[in-house]
C-alpha positions as CSV (number, residue, x, y, z in Angstrom):
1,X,314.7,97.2,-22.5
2,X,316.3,95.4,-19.4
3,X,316.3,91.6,-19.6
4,X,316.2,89.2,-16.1
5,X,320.0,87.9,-16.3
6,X,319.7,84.3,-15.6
7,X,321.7,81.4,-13.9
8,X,322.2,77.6,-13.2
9,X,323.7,75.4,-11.0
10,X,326.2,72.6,-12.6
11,X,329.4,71.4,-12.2
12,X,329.2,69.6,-15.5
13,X,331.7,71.1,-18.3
14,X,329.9,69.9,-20.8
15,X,326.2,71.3,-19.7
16,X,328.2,74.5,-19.0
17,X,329.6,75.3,-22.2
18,X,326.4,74.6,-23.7
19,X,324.1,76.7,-21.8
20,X,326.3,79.7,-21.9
21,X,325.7,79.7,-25.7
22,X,322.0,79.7,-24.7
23,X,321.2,82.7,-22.9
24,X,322.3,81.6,-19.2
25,X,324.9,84.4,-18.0
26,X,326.1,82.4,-14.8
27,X,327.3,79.5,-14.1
28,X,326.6,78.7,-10.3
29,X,328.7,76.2,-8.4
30,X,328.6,75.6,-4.8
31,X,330.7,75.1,-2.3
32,X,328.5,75.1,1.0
33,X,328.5,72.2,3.5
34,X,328.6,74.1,7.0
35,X,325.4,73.9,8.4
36,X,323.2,73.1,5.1
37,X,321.9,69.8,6.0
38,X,320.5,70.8,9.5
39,X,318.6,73.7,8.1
40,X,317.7,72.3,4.6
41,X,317.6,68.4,5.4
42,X,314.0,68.3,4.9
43,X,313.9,70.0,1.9
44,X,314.4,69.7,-2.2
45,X,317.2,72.0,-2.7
46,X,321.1,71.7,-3.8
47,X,323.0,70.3,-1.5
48,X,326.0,68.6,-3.2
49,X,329.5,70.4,-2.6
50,X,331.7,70.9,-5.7
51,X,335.4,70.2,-5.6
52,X,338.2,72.4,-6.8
53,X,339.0,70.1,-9.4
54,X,335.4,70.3,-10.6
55,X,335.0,74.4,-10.8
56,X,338.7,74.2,-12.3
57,X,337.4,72.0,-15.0
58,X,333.4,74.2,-15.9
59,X,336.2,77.5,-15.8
60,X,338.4,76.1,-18.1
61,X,335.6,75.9,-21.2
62,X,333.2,79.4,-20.6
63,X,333.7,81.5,-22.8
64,X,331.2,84.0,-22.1
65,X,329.5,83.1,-19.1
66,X,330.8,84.2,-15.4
67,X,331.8,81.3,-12.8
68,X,330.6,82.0,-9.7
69,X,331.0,80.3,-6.4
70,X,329.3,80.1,-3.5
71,X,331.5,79.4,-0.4
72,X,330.8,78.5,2.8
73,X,329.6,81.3,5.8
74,X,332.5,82.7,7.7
75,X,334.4,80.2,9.2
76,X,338.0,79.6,10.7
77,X,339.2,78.2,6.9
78,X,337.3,81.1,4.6
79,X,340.3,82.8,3.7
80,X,341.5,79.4,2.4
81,X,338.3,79.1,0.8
82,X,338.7,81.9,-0.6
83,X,342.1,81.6,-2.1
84,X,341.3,78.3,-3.2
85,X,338.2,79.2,-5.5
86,X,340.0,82.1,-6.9
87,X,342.7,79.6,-7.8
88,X,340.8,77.6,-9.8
89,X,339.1,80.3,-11.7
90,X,336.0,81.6,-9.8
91,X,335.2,85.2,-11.6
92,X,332.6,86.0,-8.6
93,X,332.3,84.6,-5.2
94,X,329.2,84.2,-3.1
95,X,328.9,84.5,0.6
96,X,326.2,82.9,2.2
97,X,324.2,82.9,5.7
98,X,325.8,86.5,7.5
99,X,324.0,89.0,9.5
100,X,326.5,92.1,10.5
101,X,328.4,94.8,8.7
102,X,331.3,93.4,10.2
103,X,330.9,90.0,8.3
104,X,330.3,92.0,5.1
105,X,333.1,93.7,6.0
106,X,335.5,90.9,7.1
107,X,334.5,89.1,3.5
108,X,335.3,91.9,1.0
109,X,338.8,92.1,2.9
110,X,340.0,88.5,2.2
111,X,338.7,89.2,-1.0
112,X,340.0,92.4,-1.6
113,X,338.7,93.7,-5.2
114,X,340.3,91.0,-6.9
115,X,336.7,89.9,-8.0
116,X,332.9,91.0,-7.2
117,X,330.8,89.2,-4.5
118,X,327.5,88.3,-4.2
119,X,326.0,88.7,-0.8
120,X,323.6,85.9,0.0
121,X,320.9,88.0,2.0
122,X,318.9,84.7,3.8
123,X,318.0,85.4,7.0
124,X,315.9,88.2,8.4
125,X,319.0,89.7,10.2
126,X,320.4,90.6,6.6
127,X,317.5,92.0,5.1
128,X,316.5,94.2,8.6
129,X,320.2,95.6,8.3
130,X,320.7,95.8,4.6
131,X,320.9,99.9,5.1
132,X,323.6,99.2,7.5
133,X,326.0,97.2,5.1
134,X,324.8,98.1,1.8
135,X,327.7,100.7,1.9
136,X,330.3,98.2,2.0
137,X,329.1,97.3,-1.9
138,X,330.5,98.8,-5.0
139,X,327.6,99.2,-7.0
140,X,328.3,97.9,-10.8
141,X,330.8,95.6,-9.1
142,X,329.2,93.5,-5.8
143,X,325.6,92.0,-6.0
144,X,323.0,90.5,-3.4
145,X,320.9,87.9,-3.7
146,X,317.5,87.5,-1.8
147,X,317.6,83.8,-0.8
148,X,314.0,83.2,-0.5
149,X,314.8,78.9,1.4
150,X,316.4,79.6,4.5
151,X,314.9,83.6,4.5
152,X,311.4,81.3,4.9
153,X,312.8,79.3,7.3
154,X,314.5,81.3,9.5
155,X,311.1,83.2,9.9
156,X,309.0,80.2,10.4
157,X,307.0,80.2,7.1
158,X,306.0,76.8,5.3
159,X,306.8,78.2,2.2
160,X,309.5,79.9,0.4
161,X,307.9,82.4,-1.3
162,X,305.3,83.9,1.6
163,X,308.3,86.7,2.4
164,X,307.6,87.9,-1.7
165,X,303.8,87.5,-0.9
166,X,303.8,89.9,2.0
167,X,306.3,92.4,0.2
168,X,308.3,92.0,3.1
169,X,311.0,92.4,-0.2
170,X,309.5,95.6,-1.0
171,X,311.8,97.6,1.2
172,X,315.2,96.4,0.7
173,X,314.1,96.3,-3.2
174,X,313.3,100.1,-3.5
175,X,317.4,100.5,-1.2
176,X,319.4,98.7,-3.5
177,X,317.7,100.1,-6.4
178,X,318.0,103.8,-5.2
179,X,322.0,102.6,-4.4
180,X,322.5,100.7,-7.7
181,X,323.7,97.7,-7.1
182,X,322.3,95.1,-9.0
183,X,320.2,91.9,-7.2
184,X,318.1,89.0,-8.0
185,X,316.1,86.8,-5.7
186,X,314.8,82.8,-5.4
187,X,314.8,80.8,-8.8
188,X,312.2,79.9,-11.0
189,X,310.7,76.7,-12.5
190,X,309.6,76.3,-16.1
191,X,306.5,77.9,-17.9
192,X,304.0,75.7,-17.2
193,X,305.7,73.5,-14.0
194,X,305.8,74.5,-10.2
195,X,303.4,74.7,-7.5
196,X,304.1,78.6,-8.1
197,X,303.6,79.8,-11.7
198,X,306.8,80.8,-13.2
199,X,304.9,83.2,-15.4
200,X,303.3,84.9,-11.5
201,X,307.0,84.9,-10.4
202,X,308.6,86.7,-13.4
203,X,306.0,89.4,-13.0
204,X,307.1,90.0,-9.3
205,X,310.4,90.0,-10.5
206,X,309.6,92.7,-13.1
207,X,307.4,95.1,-10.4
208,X,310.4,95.0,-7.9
209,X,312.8,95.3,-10.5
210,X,315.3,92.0,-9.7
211,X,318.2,91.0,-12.6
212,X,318.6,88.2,-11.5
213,X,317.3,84.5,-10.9
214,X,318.7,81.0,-11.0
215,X,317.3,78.5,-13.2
216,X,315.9,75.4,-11.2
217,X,316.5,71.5,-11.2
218,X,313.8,71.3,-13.7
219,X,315.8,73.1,-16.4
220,X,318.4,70.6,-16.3
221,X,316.9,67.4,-13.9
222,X,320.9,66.9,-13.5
223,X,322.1,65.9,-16.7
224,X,326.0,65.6,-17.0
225,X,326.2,66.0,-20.5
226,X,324.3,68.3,-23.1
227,X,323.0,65.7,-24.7
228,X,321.2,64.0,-21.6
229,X,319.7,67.9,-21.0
230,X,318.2,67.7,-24.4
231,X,316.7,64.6,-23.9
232,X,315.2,66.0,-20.8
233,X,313.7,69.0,-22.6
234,X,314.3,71.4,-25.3
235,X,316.5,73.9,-23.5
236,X,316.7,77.0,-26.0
237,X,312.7,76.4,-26.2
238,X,312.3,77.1,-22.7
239,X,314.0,80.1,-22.5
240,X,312.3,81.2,-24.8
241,X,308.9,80.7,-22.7
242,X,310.5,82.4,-20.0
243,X,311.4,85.5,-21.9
244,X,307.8,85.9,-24.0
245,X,306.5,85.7,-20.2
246,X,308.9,88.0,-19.3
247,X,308.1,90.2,-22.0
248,X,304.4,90.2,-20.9
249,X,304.7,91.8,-17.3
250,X,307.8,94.2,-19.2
251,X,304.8,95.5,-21.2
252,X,302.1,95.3,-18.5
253,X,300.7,98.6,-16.2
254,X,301.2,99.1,-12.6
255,X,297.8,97.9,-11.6
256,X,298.6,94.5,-13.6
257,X,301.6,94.2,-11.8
258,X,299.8,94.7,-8.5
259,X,297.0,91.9,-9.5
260,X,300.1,89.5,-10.3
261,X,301.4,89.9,-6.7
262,X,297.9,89.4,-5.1
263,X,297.6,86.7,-6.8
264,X,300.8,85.1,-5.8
265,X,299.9,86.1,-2.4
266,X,297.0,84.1,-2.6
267,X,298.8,80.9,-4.1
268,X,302.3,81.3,-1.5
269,X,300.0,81.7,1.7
270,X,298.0,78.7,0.4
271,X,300.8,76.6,0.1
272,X,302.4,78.2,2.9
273,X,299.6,77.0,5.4
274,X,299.8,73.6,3.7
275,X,303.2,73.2,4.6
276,X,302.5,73.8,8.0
277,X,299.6,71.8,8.7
């Protein structure tokens, strides 16, 4: 049975080494400054940029785990951004905020096979023209992630998830299936925490058939050591929540899957509405 690969965001060595032992496939580090603040200055989300020095440093201990860094969009210095990350040991690179073909296109040329990229599908540009640039991908080799913050905003929504309530995901789910190339979308908070349920997320991720999803802030609170994180909370422990939940919808019928998504339909367009009051 297929298992939701998972990943987090730290630039800590220390964290990274330990979570990698602990069923977190990815370690996420971020690069992207251009334009964040304006569209995500009002929000809760990650905005810190990590230095070369600092994804030099979480590559040197991983063991297991792949590095992968998200740059900024396409820009007069992306090939130097490029070069750069791949320098100091990025094993995937992320490219966030495009729209065209030609960008996908233009990207996976300065990068030239010499790792896999993710494609950061977060506007509604990318996701209307996902048939048109899927063929760029090499399936088993480039990914795309659903990014379910600025997807919201750029379509005027008060909350992140109304896009996976109105299955508006559906579509480009059931393309990159058929094409096989491997995806995730959003993040996830722990069992029990989260205005969402976690456990009413993993089962959307199950019915549409995601493999991946990032960990959130609450899984590490942004502890620089191990040892702070397990102060914070018993790491392996919840992981292990996520994966019995996990396991539930894995096991569940078509018609329980359905309930799950009107039910987060419910909860998303509630909070959406709230937002925008």
């Amino acid at each position: 049975m297929s298992q939701l690969n998972f990943m987090m965001i730290t630039a800590s060595p220390d964290v990274a080494a330990f979570i990698e032992q602990h069923d977190v496939a990815r370690i996420f580090m971020d690069q992207e400054v251009l334009g964040k603040a304006e569209r995500q200055g009002h929000l809760d989300t990650h905005k810190a940029a990590h230095s070369l020095e600092e994804i030099a440093a979480v590559a040197a201990v991983l063991k297991r785990a792949e590095l992968m860094v998200r740059l900024n969009p396409l820009n007069a210095s992306t090939r130097e951004e490029v070069e750069g990350a791949l320098d100091h040991g990025a094993q995937r690179l992320m490219l966030p905020m495009f729209s065209t073909r030609e960008e996908v296109g233009r990207f996976l040329d300065m990068v030239n096979g010499r790792v896999p990229v993710t494609f950061l599908a977060e506007t509604a540009a990318s996701l209307v023209r996902l048939p048109d640039w899927i063929g760029l991908l090499t399936p088993g080799h480039d990914e795309v992630h659903i990014g379910l913050n600025d997807l919201s905003l750029s379509m005027g929504l008060g909350f992140l998830f109304e896009p996976m309530a109105a299955r508006l995901l559906d579509p480009a789910a059931a393309q990159l299936n058929q094409a096989g190339v491997a995806w995730g979308v959003g993040g996830v908070a722990r069992i029990g925490q989260g205005e969402l349920p976690a456990e009413t997320v993993l089962g959307e991720h199950v019915r549409l058939g995601s493999q991946w999803i990032i960990l959130s802030r609450a899984f590490h609170a942004g502890a620089a050591t191990s040892a702070g994180l397990l102060e914070t909370l018993d790491f392996p422990a919840e992981i292990a929540k996520l994966r019995q939940a996990e396991a539930h919808w894995r096991s569940a019928d078509e018609s329980s899957l359905l309930e799950n998504q009107r039910q987060l339909a419910e909860c998303a367009y509630r909070l959406g509405s709230r937002g925008a009051a």
